[in-house]
ChimeraX commands (.cxc) that place a marker at each C-alpha (Angstrom):
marker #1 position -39.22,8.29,47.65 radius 0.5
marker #1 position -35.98,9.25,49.12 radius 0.5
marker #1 position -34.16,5.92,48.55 radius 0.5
marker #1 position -35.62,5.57,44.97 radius 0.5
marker #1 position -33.35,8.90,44.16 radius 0.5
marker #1 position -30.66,8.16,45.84 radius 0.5
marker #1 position -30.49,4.68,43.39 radius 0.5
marker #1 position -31.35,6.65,40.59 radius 0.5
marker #1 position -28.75,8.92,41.52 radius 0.5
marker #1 position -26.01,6.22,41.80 radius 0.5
marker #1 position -27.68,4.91,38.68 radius 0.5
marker #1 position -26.90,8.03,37.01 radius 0.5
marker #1 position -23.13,8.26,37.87 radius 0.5
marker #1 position -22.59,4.62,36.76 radius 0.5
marker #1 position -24.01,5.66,33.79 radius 0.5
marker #1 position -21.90,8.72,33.57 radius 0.5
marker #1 position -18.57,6.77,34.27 radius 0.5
marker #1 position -19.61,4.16,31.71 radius 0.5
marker #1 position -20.11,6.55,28.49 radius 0.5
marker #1 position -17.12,8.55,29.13 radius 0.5
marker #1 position -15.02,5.17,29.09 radius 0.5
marker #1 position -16.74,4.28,26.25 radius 0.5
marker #1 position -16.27,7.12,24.09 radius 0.5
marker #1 position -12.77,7.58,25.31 radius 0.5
marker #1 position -12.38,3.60,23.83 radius 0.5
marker #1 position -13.21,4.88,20.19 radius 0.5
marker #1 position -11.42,5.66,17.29 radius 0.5
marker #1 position -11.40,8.74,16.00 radius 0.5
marker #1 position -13.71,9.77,12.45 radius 0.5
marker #1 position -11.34,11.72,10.54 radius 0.5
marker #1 position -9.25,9.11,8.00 radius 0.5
marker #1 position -6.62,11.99,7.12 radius 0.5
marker #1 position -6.35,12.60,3.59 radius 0.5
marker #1 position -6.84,8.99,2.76 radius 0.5
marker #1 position -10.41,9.71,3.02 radius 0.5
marker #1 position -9.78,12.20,-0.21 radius 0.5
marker #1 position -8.69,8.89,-2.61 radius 0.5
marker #1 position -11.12,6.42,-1.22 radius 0.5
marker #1 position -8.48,4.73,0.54 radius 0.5
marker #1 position -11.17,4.57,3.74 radius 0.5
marker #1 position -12.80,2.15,1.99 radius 0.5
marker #1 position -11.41,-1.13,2.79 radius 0.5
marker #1 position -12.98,-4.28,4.11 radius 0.5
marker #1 position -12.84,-3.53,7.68 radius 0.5
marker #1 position -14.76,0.13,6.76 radius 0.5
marker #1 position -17.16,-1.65,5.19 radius 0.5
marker #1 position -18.21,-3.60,8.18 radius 0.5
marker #1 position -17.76,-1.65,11.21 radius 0.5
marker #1 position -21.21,-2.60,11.93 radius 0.5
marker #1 position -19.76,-5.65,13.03 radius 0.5
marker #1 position -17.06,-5.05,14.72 radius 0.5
marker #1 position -16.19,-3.99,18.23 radius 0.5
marker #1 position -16.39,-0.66,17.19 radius 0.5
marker #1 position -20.25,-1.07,15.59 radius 0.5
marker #1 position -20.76,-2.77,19.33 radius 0.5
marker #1 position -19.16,0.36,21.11 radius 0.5
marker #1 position -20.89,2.89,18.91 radius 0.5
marker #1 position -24.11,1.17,20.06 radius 0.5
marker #1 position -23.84,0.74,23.46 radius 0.5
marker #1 position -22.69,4.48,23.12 radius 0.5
marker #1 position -26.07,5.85,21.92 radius 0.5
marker #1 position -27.89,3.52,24.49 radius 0.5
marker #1 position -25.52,5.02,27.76 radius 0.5
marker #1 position -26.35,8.42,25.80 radius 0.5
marker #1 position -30.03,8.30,25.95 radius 0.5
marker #1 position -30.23,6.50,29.77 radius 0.5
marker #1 position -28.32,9.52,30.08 radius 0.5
marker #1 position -30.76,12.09,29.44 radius 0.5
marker #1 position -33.43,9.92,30.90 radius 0.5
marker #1 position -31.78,9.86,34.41 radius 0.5
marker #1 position -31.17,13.17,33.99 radius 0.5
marker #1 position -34.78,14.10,33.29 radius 0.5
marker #1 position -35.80,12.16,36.18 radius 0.5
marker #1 position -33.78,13.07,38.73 radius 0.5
marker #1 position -34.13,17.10,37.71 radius 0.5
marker #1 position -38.20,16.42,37.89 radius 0.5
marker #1 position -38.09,14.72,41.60 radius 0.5
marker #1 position -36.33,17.41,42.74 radius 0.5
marker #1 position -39.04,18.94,43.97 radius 0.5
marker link #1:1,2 radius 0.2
marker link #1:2,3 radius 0.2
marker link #1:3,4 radius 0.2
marker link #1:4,5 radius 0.2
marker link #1:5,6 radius 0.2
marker link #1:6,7 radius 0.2
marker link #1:7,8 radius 0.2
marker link #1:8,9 radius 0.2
marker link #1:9,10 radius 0.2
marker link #1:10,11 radius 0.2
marker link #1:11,12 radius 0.2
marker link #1:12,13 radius 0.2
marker link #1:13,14 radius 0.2
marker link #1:14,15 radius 0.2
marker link #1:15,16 radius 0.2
marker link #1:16,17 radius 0.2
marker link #1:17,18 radius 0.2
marker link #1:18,19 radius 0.2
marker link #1:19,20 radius 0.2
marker link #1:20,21 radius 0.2
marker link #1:21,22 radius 0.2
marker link #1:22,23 radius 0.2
marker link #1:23,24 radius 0.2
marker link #1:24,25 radius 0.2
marker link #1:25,26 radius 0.2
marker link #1:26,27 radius 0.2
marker link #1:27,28 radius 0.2
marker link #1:28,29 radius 0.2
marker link #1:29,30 radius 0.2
marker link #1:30,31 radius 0.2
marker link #1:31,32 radius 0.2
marker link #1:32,33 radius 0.2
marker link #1:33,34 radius 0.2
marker link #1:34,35 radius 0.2
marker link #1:35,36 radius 0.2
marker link #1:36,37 radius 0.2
marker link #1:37,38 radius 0.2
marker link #1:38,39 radius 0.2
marker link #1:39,40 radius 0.2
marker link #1:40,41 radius 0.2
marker link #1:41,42 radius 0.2
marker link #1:42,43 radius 0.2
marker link #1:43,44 radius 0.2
marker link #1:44,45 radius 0.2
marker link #1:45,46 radius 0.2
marker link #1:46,47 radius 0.2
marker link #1:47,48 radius 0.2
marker link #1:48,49 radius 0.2
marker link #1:49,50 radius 0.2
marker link #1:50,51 radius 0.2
marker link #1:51,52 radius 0.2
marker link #1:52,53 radius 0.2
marker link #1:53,54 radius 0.2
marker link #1:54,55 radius 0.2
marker link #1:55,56 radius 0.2
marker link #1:56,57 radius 0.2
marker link #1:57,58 radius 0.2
marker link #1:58,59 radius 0.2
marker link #1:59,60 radius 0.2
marker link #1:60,61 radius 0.2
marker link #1:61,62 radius 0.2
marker link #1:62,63 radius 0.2
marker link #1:63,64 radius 0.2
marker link #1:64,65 radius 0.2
marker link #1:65,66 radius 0.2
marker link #1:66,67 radius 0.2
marker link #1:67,68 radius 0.2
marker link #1:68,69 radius 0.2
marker link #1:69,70 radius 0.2
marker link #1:70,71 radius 0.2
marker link #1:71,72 radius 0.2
marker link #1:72,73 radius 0.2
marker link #1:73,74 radius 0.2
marker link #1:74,75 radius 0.2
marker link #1:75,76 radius 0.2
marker link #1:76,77 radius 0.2
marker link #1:77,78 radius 0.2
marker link #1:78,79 radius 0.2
view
């Protein structure tokens, strides 16, 4: 039981080391006051999906909940 934390526990900072990279690799939200015209809305808004920053925004919200998962799991073994 002892070695199954411990690789859940190295899990967990791989995990931890991951999403902040990856959220440190996006853009910021806020589009200034060209939001305010509609200037925001250009082809490459459109499709972000897409992109590399659709693909970072998802692997964001995956790293996010293995997250809380690992962190669940290793607060409930603790004992």
């Amino acid at each position: 039981m002892e070695i199954l934390r411990i690789i859940l526990t190295v899990v967990f900072i791989i995990v931890c080391i991951a999403l902040s990279v990856l959220v440190l690799m996006q853009e910021g939200k806020a589009q200034g006051l060209g939001a305010i015209s509609g200037a925001a809305e250009t082809y490459w808004g459109k499709n972000k999906g897409r992109s590399m920053e659709g693909a970072l925004v998802k692997i964001t919200k995956i790293l996010a909940v293995a997250f809380i998962v690992l962190a669940a799991i290793l607060n409930i073994s603790r004992f």
